[in-house]
PDB file with one MODEL, atoms N, CA, C and O in Angstrom:
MODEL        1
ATOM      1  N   UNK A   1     175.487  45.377 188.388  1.00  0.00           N
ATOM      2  CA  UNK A   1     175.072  44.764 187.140  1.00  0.00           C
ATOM      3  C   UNK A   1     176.113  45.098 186.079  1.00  0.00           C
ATOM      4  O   UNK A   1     176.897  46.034 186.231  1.00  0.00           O
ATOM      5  N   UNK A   2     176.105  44.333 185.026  1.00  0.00           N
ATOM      6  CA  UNK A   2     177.488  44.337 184.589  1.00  0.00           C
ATOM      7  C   UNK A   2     176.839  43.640 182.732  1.00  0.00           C
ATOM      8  O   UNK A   2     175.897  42.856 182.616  1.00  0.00           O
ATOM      9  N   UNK A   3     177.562  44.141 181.689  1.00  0.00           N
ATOM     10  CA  UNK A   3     176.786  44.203 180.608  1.00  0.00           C
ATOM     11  C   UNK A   3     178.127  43.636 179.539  1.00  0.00           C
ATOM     12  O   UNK A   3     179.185  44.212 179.285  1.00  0.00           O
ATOM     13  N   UNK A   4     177.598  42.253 179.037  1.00  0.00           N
ATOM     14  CA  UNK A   4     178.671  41.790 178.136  1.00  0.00           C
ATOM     15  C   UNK A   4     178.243  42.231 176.882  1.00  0.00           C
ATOM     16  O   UNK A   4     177.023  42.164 176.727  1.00  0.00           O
ATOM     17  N   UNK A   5     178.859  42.643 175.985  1.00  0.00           N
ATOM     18  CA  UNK A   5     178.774  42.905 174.651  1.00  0.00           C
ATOM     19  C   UNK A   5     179.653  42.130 173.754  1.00  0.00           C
ATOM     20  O   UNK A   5     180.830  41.768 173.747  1.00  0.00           O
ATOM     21  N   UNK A   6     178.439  42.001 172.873  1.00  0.00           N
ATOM     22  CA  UNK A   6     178.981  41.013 171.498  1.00  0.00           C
ATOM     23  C   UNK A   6     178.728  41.719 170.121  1.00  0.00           C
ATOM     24  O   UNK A   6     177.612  41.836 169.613  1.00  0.00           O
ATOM     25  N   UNK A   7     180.090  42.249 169.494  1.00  0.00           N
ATOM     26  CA  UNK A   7     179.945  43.077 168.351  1.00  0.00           C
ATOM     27  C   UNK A   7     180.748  41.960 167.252  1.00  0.00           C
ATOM     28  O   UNK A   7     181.836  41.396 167.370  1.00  0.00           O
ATOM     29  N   UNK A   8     179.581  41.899 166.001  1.00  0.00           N
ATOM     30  CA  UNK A   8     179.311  41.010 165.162  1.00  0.00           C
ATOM     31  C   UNK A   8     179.700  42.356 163.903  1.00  0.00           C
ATOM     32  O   UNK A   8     179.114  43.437 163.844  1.00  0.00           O
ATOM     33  N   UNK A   9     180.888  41.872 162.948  1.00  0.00           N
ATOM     34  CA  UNK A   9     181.107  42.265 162.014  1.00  0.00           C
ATOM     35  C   UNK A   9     181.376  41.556 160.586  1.00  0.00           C
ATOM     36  O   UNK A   9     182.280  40.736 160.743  1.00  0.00           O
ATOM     37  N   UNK A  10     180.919  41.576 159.253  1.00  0.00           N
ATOM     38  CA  UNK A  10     181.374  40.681 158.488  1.00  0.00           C
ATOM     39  C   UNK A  10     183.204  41.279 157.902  1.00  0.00           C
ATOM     40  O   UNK A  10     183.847  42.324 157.801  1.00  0.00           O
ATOM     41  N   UNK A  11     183.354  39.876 157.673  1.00  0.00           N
ATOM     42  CA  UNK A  11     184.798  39.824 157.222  1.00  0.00           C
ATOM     43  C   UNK A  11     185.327  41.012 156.482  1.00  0.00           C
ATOM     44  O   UNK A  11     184.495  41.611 155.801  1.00  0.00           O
ATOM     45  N   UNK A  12     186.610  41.488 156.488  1.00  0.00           N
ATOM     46  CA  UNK A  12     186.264  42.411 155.408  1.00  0.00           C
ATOM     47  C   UNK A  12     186.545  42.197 154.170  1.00  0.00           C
ATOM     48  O   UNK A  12     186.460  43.164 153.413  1.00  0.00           O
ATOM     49  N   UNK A  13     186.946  40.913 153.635  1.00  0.00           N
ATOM     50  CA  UNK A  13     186.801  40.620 152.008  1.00  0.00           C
ATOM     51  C   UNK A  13     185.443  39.976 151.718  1.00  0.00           C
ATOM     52  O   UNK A  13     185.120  39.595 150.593  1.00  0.00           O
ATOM     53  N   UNK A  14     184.506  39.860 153.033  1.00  0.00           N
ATOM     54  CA  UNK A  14     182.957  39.855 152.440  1.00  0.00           C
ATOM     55  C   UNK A  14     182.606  41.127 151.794  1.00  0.00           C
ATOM     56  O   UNK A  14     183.339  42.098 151.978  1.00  0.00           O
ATOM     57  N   UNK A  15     181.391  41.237 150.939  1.00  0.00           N
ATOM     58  CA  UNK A  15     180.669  42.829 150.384  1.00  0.00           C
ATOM     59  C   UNK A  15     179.961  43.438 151.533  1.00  0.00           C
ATOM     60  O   UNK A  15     179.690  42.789 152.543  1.00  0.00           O
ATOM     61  N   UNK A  16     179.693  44.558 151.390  1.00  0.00           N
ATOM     62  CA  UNK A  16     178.637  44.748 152.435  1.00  0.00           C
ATOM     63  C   UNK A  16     177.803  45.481 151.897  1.00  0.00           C
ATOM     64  O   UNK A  16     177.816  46.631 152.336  1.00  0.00           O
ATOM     65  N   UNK A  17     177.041  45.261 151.076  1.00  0.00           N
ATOM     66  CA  UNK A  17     176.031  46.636 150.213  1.00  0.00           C
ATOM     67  C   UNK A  17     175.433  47.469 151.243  1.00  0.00           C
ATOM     68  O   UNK A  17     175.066  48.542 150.763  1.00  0.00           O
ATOM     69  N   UNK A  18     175.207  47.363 152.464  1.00  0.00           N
ATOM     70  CA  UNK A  18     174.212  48.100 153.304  1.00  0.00           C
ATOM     71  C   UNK A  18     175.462  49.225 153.830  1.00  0.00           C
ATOM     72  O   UNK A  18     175.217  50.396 154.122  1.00  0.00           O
ATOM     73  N   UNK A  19     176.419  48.789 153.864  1.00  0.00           N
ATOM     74  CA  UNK A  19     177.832  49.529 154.557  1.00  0.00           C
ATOM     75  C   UNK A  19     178.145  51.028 153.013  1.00  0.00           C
ATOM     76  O   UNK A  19     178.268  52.246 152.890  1.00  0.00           O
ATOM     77  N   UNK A  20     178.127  49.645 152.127  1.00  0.00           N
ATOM     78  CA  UNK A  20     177.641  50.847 150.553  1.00  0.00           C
ATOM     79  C   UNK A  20     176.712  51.944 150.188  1.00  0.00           C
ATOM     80  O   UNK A  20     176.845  52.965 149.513  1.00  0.00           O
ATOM     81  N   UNK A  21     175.775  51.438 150.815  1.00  0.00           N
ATOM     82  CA  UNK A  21     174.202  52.003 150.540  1.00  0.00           C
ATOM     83  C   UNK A  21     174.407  53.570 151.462  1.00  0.00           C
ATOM     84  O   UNK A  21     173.943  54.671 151.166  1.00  0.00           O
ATOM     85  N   UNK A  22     175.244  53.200 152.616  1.00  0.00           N
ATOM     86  CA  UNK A  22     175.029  54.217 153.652  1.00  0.00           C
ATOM     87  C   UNK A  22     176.260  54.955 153.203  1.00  0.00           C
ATOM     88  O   UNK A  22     176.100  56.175 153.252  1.00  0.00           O
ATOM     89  N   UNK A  23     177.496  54.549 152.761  1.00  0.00           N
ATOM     90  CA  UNK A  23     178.628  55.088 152.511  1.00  0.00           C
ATOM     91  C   UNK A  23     178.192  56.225 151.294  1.00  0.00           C
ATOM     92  O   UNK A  23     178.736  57.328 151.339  1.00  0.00           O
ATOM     93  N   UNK A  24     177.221  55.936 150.232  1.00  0.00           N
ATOM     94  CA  UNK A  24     176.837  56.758 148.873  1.00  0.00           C
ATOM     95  C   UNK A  24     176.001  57.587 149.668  1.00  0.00           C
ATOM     96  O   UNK A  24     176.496  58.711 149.755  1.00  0.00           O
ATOM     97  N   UNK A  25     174.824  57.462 150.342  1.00  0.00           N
ATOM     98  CA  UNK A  25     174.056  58.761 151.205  1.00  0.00           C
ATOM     99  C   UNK A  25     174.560  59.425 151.943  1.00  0.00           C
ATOM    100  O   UNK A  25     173.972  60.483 152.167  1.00  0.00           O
ATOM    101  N   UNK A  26     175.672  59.209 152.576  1.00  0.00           N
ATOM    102  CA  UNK A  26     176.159  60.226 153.212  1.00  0.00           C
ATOM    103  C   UNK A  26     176.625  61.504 153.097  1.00  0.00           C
ATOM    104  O   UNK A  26     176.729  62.422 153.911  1.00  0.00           O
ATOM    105  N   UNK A  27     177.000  61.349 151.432  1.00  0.00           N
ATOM    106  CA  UNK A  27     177.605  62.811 150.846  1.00  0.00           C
ATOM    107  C   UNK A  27     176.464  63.667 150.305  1.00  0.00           C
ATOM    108  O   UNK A  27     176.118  64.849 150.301  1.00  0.00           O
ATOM    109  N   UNK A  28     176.050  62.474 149.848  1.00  0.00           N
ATOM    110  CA  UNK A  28     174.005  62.917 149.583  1.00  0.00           C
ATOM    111  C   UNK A  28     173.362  63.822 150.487  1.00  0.00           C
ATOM    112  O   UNK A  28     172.597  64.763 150.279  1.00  0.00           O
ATOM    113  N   UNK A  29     173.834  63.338 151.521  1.00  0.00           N
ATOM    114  CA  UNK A  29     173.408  64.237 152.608  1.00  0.00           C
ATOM    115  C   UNK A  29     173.892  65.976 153.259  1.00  0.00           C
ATOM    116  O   UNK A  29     173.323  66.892 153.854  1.00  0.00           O
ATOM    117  N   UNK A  30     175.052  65.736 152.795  1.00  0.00           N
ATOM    118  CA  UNK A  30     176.233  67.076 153.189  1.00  0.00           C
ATOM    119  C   UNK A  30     177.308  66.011 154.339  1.00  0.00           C
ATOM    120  O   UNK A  30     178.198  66.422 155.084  1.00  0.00           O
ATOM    121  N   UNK A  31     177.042  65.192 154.228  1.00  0.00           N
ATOM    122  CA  UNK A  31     178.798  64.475 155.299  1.00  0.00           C
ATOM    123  C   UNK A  31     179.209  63.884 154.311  1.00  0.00           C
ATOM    124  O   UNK A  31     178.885  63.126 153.398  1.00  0.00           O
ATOM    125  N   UNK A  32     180.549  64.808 155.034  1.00  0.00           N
ATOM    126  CA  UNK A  32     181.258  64.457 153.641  1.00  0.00           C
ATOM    127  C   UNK A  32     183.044  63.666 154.933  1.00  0.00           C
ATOM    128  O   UNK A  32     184.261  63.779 154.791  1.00  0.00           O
ATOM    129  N   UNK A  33     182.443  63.187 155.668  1.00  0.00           N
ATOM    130  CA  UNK A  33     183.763  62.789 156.772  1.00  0.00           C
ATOM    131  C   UNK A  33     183.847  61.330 156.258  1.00  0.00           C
ATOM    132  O   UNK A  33     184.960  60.811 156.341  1.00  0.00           O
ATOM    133  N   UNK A  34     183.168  60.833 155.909  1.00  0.00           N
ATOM    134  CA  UNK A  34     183.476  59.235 155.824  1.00  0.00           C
ATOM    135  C   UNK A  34     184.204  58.300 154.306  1.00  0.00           C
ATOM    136  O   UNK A  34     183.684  58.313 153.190  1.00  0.00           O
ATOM    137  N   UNK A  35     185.102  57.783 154.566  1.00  0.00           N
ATOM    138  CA  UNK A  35     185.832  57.641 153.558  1.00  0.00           C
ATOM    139  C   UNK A  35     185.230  55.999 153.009  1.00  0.00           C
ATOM    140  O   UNK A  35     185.405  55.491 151.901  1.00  0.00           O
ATOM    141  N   UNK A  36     184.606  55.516 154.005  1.00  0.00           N
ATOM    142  CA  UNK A  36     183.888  53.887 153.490  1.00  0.00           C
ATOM    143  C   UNK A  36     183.541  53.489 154.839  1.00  0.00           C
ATOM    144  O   UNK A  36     184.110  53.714 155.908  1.00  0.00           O
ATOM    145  N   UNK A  37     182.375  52.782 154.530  1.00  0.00           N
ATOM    146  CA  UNK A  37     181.328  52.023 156.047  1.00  0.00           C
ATOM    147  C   UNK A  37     180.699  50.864 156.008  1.00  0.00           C
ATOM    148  O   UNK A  37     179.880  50.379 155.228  1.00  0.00           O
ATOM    149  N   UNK A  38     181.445  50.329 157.415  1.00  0.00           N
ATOM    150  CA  UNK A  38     180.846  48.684 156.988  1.00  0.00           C
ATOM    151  C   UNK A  38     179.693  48.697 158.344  1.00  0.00           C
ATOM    152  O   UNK A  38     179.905  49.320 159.384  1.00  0.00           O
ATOM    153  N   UNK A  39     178.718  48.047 158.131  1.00  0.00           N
ATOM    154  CA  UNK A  39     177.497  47.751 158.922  1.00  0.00           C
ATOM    155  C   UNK A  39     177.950  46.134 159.734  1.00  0.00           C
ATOM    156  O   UNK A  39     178.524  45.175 159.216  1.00  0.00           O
ATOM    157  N   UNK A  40     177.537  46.264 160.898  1.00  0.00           N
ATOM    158  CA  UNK A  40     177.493  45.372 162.050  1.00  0.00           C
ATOM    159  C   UNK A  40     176.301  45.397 162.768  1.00  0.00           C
ATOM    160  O   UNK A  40     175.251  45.924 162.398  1.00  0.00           O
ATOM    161  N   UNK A  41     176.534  44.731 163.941  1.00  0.00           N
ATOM    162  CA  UNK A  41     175.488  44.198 164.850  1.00  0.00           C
ATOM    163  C   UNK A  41     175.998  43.810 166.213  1.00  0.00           C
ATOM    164  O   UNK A  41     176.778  42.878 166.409  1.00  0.00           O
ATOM    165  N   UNK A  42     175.546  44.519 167.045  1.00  0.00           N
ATOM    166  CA  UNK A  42     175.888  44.490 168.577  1.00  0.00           C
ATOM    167  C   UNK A  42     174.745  43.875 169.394  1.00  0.00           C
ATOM    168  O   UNK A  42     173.623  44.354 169.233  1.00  0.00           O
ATOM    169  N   UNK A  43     174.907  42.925 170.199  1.00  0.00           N
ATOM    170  CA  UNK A  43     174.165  42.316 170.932  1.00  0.00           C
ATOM    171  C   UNK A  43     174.477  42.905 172.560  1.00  0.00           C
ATOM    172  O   UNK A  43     175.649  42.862 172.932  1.00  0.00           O
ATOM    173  N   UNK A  44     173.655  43.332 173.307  1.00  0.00           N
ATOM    174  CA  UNK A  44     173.848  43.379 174.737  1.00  0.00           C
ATOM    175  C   UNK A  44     173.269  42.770 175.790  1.00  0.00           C
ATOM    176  O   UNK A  44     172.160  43.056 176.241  1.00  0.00           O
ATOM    177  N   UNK A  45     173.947  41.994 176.164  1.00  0.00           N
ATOM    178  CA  UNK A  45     173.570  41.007 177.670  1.00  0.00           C
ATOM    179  C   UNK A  45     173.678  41.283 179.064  1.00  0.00           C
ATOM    180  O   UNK A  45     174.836  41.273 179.482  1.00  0.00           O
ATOM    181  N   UNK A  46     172.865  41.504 179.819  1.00  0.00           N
ATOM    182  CA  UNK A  46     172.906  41.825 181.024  1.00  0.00           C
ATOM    183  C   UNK A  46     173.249  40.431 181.766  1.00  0.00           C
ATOM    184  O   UNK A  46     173.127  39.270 181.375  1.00  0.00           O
ATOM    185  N   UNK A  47     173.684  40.927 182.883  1.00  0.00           N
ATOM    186  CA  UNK A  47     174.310  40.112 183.966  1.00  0.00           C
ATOM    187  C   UNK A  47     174.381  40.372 184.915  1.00  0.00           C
ATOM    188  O   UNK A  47     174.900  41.486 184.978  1.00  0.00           O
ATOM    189  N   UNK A  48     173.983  39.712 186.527  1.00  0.00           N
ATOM    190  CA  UNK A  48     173.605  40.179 187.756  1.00  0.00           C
ATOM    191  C   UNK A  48     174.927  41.047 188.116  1.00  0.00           C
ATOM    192  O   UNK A  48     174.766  42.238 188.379  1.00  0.00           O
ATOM    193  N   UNK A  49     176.320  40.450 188.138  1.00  0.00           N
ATOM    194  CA  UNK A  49     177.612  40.910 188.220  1.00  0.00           C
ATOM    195  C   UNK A  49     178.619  40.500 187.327  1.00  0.00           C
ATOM    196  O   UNK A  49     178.412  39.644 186.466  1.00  0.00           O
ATOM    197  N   UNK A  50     180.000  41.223 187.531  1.00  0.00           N
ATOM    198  CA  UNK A  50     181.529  40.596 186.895  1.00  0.00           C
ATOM    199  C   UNK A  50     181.244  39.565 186.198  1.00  0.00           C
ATOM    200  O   UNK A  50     181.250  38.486 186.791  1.00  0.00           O
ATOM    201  N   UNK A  51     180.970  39.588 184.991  1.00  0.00           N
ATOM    202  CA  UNK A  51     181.127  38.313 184.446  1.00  0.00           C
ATOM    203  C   UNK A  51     182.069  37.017 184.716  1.00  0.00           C
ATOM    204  O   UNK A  51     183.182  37.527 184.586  1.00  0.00           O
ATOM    205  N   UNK A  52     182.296  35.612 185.022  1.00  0.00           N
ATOM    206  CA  UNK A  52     183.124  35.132 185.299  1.00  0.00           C
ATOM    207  C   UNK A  52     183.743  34.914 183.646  1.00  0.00           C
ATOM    208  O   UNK A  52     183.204  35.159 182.566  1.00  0.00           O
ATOM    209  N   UNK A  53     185.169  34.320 183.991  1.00  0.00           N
ATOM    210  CA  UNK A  53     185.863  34.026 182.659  1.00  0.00           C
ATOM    211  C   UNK A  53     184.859  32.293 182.109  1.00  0.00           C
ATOM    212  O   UNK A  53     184.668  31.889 180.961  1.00  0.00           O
ATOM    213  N   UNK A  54     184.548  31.836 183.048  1.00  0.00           N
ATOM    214  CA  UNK A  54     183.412  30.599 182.587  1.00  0.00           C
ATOM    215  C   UNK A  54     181.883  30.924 181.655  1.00  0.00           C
ATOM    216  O   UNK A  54     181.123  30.286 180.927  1.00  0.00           O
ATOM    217  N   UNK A  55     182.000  32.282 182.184  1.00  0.00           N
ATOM    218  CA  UNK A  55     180.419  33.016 181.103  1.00  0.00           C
ATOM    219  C   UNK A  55     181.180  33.448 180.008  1.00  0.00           C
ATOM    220  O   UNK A  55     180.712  33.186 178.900  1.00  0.00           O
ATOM    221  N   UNK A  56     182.256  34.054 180.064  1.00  0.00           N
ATOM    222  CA  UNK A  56     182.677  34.899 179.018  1.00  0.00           C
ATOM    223  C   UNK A  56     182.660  34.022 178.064  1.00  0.00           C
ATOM    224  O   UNK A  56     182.175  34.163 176.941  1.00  0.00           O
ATOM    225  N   UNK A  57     183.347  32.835 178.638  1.00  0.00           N
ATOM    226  CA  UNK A  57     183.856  31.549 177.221  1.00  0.00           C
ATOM    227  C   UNK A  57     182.511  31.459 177.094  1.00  0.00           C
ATOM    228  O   UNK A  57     182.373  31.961 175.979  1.00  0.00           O
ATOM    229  N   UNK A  58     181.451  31.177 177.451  1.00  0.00           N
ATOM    230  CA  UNK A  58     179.877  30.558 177.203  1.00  0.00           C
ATOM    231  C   UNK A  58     179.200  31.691 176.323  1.00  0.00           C
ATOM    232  O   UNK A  58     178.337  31.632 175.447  1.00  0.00           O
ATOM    233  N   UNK A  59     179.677  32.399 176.698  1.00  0.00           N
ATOM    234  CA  UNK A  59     179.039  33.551 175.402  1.00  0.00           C
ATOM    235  C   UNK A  59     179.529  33.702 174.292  1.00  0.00           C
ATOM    236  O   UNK A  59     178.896  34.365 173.471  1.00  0.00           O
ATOM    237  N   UNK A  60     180.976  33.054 173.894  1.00  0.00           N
ATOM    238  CA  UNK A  60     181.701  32.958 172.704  1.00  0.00           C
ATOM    239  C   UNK A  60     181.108  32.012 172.588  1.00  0.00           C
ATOM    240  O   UNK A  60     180.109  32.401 171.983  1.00  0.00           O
ATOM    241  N   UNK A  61     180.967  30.622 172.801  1.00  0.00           N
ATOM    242  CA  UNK A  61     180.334  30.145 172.168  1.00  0.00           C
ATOM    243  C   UNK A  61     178.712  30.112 171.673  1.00  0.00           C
ATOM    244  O   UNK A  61     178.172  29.689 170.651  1.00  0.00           O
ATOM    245  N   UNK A  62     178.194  30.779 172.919  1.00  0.00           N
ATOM    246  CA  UNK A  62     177.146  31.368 171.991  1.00  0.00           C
ATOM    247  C   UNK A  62     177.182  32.786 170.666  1.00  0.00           C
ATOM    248  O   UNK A  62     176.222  33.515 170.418  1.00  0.00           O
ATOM    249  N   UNK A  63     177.951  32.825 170.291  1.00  0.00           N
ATOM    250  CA  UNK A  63     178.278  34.154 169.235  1.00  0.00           C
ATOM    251  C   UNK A  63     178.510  33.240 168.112  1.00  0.00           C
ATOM    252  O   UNK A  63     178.101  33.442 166.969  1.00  0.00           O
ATOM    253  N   UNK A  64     179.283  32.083 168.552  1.00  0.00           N
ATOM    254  CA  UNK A  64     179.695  31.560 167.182  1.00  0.00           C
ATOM    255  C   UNK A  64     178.592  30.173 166.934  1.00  0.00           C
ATOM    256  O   UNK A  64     178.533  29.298 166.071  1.00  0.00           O
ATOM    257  N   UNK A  65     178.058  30.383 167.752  1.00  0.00           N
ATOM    258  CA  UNK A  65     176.723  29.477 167.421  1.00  0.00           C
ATOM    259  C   UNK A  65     175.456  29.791 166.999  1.00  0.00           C
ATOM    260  O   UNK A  65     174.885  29.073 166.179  1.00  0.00           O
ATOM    261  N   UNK A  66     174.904  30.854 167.494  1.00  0.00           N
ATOM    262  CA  UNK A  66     173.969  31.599 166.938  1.00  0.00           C
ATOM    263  C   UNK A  66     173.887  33.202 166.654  1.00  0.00           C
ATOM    264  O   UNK A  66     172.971  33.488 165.882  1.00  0.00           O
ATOM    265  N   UNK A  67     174.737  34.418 167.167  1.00  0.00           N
ATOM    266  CA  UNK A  67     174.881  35.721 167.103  1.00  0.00           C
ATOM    267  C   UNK A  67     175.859  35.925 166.001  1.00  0.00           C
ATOM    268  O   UNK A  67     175.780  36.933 165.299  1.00  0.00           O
ATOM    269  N   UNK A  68     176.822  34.977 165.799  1.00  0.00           N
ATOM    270  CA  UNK A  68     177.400  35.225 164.199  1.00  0.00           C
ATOM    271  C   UNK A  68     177.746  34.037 163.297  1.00  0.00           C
ATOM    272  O   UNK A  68     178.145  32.921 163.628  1.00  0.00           O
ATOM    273  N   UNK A  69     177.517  34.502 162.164  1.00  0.00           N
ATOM    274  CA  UNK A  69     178.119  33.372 160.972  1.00  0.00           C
ATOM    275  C   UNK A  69     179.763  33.430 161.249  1.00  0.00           C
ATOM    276  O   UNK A  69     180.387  34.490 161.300  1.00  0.00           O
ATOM    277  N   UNK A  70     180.222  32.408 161.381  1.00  0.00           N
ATOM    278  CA  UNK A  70     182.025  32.532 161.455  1.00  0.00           C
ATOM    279  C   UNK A  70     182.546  32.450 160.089  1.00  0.00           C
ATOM    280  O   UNK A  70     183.650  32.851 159.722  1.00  0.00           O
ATOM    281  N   UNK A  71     181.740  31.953 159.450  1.00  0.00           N
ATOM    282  CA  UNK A  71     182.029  31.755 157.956  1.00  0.00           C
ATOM    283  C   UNK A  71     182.324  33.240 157.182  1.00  0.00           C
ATOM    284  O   UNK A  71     183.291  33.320 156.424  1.00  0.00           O
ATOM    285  N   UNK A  72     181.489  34.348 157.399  1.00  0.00           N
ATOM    286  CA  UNK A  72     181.536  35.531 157.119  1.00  0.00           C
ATOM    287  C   UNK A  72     181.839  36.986 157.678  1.00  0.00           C
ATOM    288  O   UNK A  72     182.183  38.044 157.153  1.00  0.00           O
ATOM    289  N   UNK A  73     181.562  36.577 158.964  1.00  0.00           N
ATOM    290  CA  UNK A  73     181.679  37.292 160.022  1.00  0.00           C
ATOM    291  C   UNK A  73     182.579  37.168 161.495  1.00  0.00           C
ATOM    292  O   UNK A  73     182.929  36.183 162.145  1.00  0.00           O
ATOM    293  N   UNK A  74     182.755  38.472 161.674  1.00  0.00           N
ATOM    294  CA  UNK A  74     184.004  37.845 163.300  1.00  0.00           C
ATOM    295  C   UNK A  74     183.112  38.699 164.357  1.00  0.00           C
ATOM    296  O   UNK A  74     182.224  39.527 164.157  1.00  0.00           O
ATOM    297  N   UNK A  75     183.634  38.231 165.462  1.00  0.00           N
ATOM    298  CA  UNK A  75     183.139  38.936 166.369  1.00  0.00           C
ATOM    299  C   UNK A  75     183.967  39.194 167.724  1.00  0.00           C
ATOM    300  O   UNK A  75     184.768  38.319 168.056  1.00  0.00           O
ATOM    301  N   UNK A  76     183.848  40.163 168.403  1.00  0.00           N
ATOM    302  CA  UNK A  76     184.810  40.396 169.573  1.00  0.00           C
ATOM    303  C   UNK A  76     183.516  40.257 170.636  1.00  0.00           C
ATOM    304  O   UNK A  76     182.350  40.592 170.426  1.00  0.00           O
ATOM    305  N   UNK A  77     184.128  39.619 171.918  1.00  0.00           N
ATOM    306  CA  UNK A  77     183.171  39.878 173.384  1.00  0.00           C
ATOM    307  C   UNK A  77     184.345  40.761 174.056  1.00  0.00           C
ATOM    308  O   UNK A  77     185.566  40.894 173.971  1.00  0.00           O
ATOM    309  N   UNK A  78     183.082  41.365 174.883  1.00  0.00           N
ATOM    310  CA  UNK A  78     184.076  42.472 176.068  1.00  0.00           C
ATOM    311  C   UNK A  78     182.784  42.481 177.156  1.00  0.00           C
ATOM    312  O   UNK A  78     181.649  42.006 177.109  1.00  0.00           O
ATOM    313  N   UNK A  79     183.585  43.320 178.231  1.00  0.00           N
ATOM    314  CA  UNK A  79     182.455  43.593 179.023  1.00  0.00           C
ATOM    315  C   UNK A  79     182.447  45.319 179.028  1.00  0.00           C
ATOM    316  O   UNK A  79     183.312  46.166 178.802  1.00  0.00           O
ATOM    317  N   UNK A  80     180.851  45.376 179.448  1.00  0.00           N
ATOM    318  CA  UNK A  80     180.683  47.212 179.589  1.00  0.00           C
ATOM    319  C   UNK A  80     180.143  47.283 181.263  1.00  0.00           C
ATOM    320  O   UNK A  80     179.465  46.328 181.643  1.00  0.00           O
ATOM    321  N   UNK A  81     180.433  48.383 182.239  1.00  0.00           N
ATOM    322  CA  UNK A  81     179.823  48.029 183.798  1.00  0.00           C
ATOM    323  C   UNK A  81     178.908  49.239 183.222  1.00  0.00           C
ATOM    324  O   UNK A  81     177.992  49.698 183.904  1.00  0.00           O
TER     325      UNK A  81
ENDMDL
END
């Protein structure tokens, strides 16, 4: 079994207040390692085996059809075993 992943990020001259929100609590907290944080979204798809390069393309287009805005957001596919 074999696991495609689709990581959905917005652009980075989009805002990201939630990437903000978490970047200001963090020092709030005592971490003090992070210099700025942008928030995403990972989708994971299972698959009986090896993805073929015919799914891979079918899952880009499903990313840019419904798993991300292209307008704001990019996204990379890969596979995980």
């Amino acid at each position: 079994m074999a696991k495609i992943v689709v990581e959905v990020m917005l652009k980075p001259e989009i805002l990201d207040p939630q990437g903000k929100a978490v970047a200001a609590a963090l020092p709030r907290l005592g971490f003090t390692f992070a210099k700025s944080v942008r928030q995403g979204k990972r989708f994971e798809i299972e698959v009986d085996s090896d993805p073929t390069p015919a799914q891979l393309a079918e899952v880009s287009r499903a990313a840019e059809t419904l798993l991300a805005n292209p307008v704001i957001e990019t996204f990379i596919v890969k596979v995980e075993k």
